[in-house]
matplotlib code that plots the C-alpha trace (Angstrom):
import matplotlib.pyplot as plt

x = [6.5, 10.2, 10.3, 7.8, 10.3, 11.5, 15.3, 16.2, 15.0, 17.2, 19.7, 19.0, 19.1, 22.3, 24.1, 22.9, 24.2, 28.4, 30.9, 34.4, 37.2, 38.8, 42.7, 41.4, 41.6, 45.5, 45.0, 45.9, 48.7, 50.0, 49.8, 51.6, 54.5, 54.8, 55.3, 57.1, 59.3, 59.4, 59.7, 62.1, 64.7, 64.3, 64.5, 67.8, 69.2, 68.5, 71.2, 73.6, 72.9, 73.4, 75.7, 75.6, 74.1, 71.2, 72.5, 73.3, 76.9, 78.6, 81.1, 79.7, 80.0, 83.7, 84.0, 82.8, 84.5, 87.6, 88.5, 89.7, 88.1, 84.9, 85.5, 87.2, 83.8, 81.6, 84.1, 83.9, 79.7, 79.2, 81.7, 80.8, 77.2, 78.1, 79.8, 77.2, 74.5, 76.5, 77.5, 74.0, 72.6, 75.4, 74.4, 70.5, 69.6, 70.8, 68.9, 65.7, 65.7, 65.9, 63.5, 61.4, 61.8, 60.0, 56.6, 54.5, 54.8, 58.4, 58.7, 56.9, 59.4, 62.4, 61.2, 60.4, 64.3, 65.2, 62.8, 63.3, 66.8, 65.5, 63.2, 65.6, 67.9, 70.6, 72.4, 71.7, 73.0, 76.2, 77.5, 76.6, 79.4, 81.7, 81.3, 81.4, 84.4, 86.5, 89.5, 88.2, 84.8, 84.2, 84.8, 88.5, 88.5, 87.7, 90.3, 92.9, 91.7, 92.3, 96.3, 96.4, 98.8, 97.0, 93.4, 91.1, 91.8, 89.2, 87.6, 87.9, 88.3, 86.0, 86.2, 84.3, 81.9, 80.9, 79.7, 77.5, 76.0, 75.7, 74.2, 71.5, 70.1, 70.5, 67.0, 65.4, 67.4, 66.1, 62.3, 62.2, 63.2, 61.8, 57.4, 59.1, 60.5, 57.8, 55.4, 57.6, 55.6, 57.2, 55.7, 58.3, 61.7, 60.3, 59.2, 62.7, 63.9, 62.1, 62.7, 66.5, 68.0, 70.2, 69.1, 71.9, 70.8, 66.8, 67.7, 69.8, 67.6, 64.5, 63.9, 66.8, 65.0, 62.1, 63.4, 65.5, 62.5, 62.5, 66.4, 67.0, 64.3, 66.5, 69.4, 67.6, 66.4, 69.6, 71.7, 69.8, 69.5, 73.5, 73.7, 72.1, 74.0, 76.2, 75.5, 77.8, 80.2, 80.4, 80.6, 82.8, 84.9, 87.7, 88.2, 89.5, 86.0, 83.7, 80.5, 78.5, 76.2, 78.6, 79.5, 76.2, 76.1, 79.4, 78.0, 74.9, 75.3, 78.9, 79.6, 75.9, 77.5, 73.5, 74.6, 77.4, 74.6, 72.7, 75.1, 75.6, 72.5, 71.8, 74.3, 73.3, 69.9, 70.8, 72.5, 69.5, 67.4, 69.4, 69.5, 65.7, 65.3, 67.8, 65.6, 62.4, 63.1, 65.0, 62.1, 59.0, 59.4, 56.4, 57.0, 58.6, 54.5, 53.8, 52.9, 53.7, 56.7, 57.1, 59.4, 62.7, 63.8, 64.7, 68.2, 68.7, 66.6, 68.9, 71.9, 70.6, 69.8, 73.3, 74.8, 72.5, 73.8, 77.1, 76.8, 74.3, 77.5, 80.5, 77.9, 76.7, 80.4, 81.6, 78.2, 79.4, 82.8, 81.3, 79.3, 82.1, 84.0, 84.2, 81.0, 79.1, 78.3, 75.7, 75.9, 72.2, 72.9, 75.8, 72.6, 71.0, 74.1, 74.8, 71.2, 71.3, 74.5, 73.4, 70.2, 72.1, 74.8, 71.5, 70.4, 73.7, 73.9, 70.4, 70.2, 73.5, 72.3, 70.2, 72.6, 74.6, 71.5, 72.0, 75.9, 77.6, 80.3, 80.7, 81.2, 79.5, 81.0, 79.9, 79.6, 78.8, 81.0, 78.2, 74.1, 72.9, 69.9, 72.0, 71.5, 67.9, 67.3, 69.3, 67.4, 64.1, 64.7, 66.9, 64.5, 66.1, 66.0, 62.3, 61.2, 63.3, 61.1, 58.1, 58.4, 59.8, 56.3, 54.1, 55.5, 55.3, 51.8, 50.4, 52.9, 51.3, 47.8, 48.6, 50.6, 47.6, 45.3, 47.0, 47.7, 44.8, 42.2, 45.1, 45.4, 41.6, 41.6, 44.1, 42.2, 39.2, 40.8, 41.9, 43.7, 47.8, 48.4, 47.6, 51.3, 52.5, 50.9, 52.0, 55.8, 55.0, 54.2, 57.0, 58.9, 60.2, 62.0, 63.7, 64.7, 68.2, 67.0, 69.8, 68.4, 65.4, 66.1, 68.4, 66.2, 63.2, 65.8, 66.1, 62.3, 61.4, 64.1, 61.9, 58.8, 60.2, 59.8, 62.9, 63.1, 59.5, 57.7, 55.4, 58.3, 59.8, 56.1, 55.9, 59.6, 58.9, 55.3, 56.6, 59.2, 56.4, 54.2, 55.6, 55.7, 52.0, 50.7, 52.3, 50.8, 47.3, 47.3, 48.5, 45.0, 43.0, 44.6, 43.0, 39.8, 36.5, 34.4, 31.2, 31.0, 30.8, 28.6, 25.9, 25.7, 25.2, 22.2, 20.3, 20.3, 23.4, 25.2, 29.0, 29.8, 27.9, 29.5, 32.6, 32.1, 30.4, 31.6, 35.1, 36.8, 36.1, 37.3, 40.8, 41.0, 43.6, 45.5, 45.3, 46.5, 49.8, 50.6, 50.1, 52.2, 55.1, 54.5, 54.7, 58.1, 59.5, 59.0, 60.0, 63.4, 64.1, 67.3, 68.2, 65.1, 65.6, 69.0, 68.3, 64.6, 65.0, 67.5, 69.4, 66.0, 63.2, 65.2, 64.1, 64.8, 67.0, 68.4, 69.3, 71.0, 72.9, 74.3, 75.2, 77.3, 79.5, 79.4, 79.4, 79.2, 77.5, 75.5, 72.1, 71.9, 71.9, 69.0, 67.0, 67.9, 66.0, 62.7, 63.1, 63.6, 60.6, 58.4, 59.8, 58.8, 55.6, 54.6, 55.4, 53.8, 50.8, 51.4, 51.9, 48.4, 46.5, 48.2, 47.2, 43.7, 43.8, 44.8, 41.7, 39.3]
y = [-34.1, -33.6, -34.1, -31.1, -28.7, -25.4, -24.8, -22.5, -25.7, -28.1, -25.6, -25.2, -29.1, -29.1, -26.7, -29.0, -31.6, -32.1, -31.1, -32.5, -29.4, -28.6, -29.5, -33.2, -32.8, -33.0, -36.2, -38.1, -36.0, -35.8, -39.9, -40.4, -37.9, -39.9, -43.2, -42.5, -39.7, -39.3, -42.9, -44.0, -41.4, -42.1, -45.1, -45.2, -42.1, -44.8, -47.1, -44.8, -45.8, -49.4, -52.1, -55.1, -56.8, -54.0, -52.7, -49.2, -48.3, -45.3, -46.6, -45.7, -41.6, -42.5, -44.0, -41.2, -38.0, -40.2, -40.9, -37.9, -38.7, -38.2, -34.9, -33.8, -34.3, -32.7, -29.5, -29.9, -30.2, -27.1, -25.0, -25.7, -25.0, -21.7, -20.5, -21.4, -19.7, -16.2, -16.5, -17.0, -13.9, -11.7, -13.1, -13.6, -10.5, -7.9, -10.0, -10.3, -6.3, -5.5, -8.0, -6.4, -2.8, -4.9, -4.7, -7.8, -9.5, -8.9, -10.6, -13.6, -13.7, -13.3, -15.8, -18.8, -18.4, -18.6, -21.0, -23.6, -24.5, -24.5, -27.7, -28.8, -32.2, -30.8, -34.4, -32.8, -29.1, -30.5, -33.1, -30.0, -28.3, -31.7, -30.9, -26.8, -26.5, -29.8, -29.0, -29.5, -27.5, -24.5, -22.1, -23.9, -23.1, -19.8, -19.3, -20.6, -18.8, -15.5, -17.0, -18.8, -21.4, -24.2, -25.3, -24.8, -27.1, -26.1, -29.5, -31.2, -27.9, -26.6, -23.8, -25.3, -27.2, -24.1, -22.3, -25.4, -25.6, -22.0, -22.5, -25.0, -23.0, -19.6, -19.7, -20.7, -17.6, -15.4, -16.7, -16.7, -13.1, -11.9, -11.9, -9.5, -7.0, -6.9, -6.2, -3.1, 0.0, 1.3, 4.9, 4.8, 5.5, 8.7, 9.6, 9.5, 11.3, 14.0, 14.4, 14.6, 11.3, 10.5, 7.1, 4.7, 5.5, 5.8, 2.0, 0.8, 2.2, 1.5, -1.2, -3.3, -3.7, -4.0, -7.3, -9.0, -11.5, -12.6, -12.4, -15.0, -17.0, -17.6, -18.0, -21.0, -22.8, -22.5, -23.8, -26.6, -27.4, -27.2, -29.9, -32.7, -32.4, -34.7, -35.0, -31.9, -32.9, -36.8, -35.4, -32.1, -32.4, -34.5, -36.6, -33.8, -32.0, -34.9, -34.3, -36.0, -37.3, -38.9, -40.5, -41.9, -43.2, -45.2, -46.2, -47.2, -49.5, -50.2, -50.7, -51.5, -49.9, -48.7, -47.8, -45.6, -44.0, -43.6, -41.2, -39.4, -38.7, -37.5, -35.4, -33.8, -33.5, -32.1, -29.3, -28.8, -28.3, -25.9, -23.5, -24.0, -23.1, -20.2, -18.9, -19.7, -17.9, -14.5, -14.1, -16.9, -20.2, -19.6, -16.9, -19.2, -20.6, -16.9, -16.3, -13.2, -14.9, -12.2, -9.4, -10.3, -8.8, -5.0, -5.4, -7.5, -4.9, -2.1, -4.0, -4.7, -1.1, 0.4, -2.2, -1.3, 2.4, 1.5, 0.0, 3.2, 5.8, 3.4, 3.1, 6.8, 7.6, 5.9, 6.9, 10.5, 10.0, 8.5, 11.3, 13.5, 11.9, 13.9, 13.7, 12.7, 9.1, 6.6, 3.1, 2.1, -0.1, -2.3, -3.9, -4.4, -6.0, -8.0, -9.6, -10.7, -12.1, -14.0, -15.5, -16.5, -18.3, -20.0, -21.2, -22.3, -25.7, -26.4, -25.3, -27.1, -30.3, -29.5, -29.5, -32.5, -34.7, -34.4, -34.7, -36.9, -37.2, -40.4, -38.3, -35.9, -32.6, -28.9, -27.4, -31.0, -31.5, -32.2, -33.2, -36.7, -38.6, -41.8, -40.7, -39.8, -43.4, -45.0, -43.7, -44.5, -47.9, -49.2, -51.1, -49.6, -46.1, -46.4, -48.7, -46.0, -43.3, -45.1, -45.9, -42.2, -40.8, -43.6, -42.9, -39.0, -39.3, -41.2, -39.3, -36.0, -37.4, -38.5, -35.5, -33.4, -35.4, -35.3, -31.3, -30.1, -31.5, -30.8, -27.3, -27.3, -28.0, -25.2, -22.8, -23.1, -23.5, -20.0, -21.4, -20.6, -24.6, -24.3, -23.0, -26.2, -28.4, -26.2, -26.8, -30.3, -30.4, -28.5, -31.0, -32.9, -29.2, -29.1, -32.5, -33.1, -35.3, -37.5, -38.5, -39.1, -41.1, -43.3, -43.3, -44.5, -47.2, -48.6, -48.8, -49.9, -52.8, -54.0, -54.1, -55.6, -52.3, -51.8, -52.1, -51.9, -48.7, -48.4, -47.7, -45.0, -43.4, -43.1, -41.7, -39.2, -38.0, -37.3, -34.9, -33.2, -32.7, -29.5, -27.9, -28.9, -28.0, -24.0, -23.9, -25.1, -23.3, -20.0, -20.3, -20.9, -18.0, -15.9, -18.1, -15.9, -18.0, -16.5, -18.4, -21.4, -20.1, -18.3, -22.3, -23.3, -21.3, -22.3, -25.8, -27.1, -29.8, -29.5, -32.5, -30.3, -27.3, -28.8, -30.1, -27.7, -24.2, -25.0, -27.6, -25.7, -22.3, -23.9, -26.6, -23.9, -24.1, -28.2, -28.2, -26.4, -27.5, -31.5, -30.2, -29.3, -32.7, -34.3, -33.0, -33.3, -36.5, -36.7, -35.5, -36.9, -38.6, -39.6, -41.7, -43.4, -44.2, -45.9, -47.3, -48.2, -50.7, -50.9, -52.9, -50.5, -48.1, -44.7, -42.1, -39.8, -42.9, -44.4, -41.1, -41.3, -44.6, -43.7, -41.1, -43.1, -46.4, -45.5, -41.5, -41.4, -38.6, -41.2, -38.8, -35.5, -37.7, -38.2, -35.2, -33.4, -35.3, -33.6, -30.4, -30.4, -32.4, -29.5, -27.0, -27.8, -28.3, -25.2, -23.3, -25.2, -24.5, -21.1, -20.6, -22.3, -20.2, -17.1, -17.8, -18.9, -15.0, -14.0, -16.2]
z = [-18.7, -19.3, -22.7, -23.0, -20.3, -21.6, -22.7, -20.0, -17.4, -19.0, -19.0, -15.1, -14.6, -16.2, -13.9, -11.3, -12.2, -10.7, -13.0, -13.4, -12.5, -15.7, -14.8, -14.9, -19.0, -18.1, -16.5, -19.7, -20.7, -17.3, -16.5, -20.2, -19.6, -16.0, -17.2, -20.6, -19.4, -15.1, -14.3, -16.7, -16.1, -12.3, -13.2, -14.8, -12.4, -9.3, -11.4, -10.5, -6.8, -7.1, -7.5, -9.4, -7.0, -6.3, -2.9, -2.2, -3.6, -4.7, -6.5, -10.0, -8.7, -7.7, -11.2, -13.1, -11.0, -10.3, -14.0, -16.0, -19.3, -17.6, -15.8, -19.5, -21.2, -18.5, -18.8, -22.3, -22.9, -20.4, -22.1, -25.3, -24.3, -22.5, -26.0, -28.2, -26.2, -25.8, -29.9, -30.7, -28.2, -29.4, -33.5, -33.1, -30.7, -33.8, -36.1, -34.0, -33.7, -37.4, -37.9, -35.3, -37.3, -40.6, -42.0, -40.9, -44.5, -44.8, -41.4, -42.3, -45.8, -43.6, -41.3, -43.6, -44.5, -40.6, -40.0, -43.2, -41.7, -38.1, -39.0, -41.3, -39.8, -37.9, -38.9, -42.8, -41.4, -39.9, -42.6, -45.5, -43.6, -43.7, -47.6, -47.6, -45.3, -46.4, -48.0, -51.6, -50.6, -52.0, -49.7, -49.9, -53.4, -52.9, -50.9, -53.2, -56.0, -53.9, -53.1, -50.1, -49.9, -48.2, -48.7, -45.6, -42.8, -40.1, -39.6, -36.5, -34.5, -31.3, -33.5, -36.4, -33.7, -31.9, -35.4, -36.2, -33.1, -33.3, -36.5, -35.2, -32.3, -34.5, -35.4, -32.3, -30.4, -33.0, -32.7, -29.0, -29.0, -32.1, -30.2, -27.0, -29.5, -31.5, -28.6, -27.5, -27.6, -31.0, -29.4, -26.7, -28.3, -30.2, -27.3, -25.2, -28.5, -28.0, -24.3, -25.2, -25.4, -28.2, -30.5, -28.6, -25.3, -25.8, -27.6, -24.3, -21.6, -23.1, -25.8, -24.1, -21.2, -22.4, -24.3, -21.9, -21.3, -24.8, -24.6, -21.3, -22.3, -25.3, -23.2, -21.3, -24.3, -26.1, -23.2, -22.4, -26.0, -26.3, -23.3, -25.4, -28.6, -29.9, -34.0, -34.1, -31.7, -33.2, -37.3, -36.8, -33.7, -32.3, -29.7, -28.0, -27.9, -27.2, -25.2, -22.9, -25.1, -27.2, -23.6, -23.3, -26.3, -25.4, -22.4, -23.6, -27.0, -26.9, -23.0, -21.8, -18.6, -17.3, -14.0, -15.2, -18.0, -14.8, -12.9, -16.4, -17.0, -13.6, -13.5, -16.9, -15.9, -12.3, -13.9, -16.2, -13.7, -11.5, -14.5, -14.8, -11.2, -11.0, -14.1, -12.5, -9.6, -11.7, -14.4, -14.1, -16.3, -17.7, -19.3, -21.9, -22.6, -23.6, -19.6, -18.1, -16.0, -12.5, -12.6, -10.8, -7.3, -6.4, -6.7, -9.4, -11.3, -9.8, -10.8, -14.1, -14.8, -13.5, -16.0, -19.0, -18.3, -18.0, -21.7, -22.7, -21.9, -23.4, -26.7, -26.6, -26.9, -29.5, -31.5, -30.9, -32.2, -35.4, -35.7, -35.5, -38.9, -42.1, -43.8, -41.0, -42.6, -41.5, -40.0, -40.3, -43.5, -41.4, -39.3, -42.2, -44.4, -41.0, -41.0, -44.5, -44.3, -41.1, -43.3, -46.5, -43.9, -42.2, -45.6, -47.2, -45.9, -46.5, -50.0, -50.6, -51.0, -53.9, -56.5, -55.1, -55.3, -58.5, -59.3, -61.6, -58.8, -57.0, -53.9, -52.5, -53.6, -54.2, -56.6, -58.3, -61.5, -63.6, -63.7, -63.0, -61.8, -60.8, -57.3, -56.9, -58.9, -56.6, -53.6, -55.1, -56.4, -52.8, -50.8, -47.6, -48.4, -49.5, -46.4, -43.9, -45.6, -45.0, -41.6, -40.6, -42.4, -41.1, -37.4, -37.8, -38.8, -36.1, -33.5, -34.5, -34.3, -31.0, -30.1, -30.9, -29.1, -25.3, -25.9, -26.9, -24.0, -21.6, -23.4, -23.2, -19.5, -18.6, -20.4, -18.5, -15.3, -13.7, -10.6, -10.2, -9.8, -13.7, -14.0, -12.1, -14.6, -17.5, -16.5, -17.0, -20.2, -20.8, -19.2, -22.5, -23.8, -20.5, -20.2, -22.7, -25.6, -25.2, -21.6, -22.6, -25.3, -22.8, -20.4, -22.5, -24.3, -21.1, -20.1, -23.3, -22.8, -20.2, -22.0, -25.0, -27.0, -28.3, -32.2, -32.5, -34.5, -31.3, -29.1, -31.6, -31.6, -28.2, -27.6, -30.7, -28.8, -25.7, -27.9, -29.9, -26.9, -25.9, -29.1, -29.8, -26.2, -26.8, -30.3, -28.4, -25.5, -27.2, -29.7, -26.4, -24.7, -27.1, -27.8, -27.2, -24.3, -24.8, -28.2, -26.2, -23.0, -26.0, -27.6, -24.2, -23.3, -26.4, -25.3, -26.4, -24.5, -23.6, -26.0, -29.1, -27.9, -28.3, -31.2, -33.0, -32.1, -30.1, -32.5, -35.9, -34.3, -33.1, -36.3, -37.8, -35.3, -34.7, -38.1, -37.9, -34.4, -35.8, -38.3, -36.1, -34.3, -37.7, -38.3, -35.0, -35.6, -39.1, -38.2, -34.7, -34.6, -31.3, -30.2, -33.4, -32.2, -29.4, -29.3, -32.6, -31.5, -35.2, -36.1, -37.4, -39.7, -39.6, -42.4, -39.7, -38.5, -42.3, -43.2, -39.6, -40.8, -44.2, -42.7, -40.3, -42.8, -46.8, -47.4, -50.7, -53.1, -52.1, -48.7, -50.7, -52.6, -49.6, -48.0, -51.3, -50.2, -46.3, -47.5, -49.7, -47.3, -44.4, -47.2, -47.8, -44.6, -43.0, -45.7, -45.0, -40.7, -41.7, -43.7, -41.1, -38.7, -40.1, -40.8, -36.2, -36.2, -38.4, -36.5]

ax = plt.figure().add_subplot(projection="3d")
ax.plot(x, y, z, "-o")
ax.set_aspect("equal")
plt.show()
């Protein structure tokens, strides 16, 4: 008789049935970022605790804090940090805003330029300054042509490693702050206007506020960012300015000293964390997901507010003594001049290596002295380069398959599941943006040791998912945010099991977005450097890791070569991410 019963009786039998709780889609996610990220970097932090012979010793803690050159780098990484995230708030914030005051398609133009050098290898950002700011770069030239005595001499400086830092979190100050200002009632300033307040001090005590969550997110991202670099550090700076992931390094595939790596990387990551928490507990940590974070308490607010006004008088005053100048003249076009400088500065070094891939020069130089192909042929007929690019595609692919496949069920899972331990197990994926690169990447070198991973293509895919994860998972779980439920709950009641459901009506709705956020994975993985590094092992060649050797061994126009093949791979690629994202908005 059952195979005669009506829909709305299976559909009955079904709800009987015992269902699975959602959050157990995370399961998979969660048990992969536990053994490939948690337990080696406890791991290696319980090094730190040991001594040679596996018993309970400080010594390595006495070691590090007792020697100067140690205690000089830490002071060195945090202040370096601290000034790049302050340059970029005080650069990217004005940015953001007159980004903010755009049409939508003008926005998305802008964007593509503040975006292409964003996803664009930092190690290609920071050696196009090696060439732009050498003393027979242009800009040198430029200088001498308008009478200076000396060429430039600016290399080597924390001067010159701040601005490229600067340069490389740029873009990801401005898109973090960018979604908050746009979602500021735009009715809310004429509004103050006509209730009397001037333009300075409707902008400070109204949109400014109304921003600061995009704003300290920014802060957060770009700090923690800051920690872990060392391209910029190793290419542009001096001894005198090394960080601790240059330390690391040292420590790792020079010294094999794991136990000091150990108390490093603890203390890095210990610092991390204590930021994390100080934010978590001032404005929500998931309101970096897109969440709705919690406002922080009274008197911070208070504070906050008698600060903003503070800034609202001192600006409202100098606004009126402008106004007050013969001729009354405007300042509007300044923000706009100061934006577009900021964009063709972002773009310079990336653009710059077009022309030198194609130089007749047997160095590489800008502008080039004349055209050639010798370097593009070179690149394409060397057996290394080609292999390098091979592998780096090969892994990308499968990491963003993979990448996609462990965020969207756990994204799927969250979705569904309305609990607040849901915001627990979204700070867990997000675990791999909080955690320093560099630590993971040490941490997983030494796991992977173990297992007899190191220098093997499967060990670089895993260290390159557990990197993409956190960008897929927010692309993901931002599409299923907004996903319309009753599709899937109508397809249900006409008789449709939960596996056709999904397949059917779920899958094709949020394919868009699977699209650009494998994508992102792809080229998170395309360009990751520091994995590379160290699973890698000097064995399986990577195309990040190639170029990374070519710089420190035999500098030649063959990196401007490959670099052209990134930058139209990157190109391409977000164009694509960007159409499928769009037509996620239509659906």
């Amino acid at each position: 008789m059952t195979e005669f019963a009506t829909p709305a009786a299976k559909n009955n039998a079904r709800r009987q049935r015992p269902r699975l709780h959602p959050l157990w889609l995370t399961a998979p996610g969660l048990l992969f970022l536990a053994i490939f990220l948690a337990w080696p970097t406890l791991k290696l932090m319980l090094l730190s605790f040991q001594n040679s012979d596996g018993q309970f010793s400080l010594d390595v803690w006495s070691q590090m804090f007792g020697a100067g050159i140690y205690v000089k780098v830490t002071l060195n990484t945090f202040v370096i940090a601290l000034q790049t995230t302050l340059a970029c708030l005080l650069i990217g914030y004005p940015v953001a805003y007159w980004l903010a005051q755009r049409s939508e398609n003008t926005r998305r133009r802008l964007m593509w330029l503040i975006l292409l050098p964003f996803w664009t290898s930092a190690l290609l950002k920071n050696f196009a300054w090696m060439v732009l700011l050498s003393r027979r770069g242009i800009l040198s030239e430029i200088l001498m042509g308008l009478g200076a005595d000396q060429p430039l001499n600016v290399l080597y400086t924390r001067g010159v490693v701040v601005f490229a830092m600067v340069h490389s979190m740029l873009p990801l100050a401005i898109i973090t702050m960018l979604p908050t200002m746009t979602n500021v009632d735009s009715r809310l300033l004429p509004a103050a206007h006509t209730l009397g307040a001037s333009r300075v001090n409707a902008f400070w005590r109204i949109f400014f506020p109304l921003s600061m969550p995009g704003l300290v997110a920014a802060c957060l991202l770009i700090f923690i960012g800051s920690l872990g670099f060392f391209i910029t550090p190793a290419l542009l700076g001096s001894p005198q300015d090394s960080v601790i992931g240059q330390l690391l390094i040292t420590q790792v595939q020079q010294l094999l000293n794991w136990r000091l790596a150990g108390a490093i990387a603890m203390m890095l990551l210990v610092v991390t964390l204590l930021v994390c928490f100080c934010y978590d507990k001032l404005f929500g940590m998931s309101s970096i997901a897109g969440g709705e974070g919690h406002a922080s308490s009274p008197r911070i607010r208070a504070l906050g507010f008698a600060l903003v006004a503070v800034v609202a008088r001192l600006f409202d005053g100098v606004a009126t003594l402008l106004h007050r100048l013969p001729g009354k003249p405007r300042f509007g076009w300044l923000l706009t001049l100061f934006s577009a400088l900021v964009i063709a500065v972002l773009v310079l070094p990336v653009v710059s290596f077009l022309p030198m891939a194609f130089s007749s020069s047997s160095f590489l130089q800008f502008p080039p002295p004349g055209f050639s192909l010798r370097w593009m042929e070179t690149y394409l007929s060397s057996p290394i380069w080609m292999g390098a690019t091979a592998r780096s595609f090969g892994i990308a692919l499968v990491t963003g398959v993979l990448a996609v496949m462990i965020a969207t069920t756990a994204a799927f899972g969250l979705a569904r599941h309305q609990g607040k331990s849901g915001s627990l197990v979204v700070m867990t994926f997000l675990l791999p943006m909080i955690v320093p690169n560099i630590v993971t990447a040490v941490a997983l070198f030494y796991l992977f040791a173990t297992l007899g991973l190191v220098g093997s293509d499967l060990g670089i895919i895993l260290g390159h998912t557990v990197m993409a994860i956190p960008v897929v998972f927010i692309i993901i779980l931002t599409t299923f945010k907004h996903y319309d439920w009753r599709l899937d709950q109508a397809a249900g009641t006409l008789g449709a099991n939960r596996l056709r459901v999904i397949w059917s009506i779920t899958l094709p709705l949020i394919k868009s977005s699977m699209v650009a956020a494998f994508i992102f994975g792809f080229l998170n993985s395309f360009e990751e450097l520091t994995v590379a590094l160290f699973v890698g092992g000097g064995v399986k060649q990577t195309l990040p890791k190639q170029m990374w050797d070519d710089v420190l061994l035999s500098v030649t126009p063959t990196l401007a070569a490959a670099s052209v093949l990134i930058l139209t791979v990157v190109t391409l690629l977000f164009i694509v991410a960007e159409r499928s994202r769009r037509k996620a908005e239509a659906l």
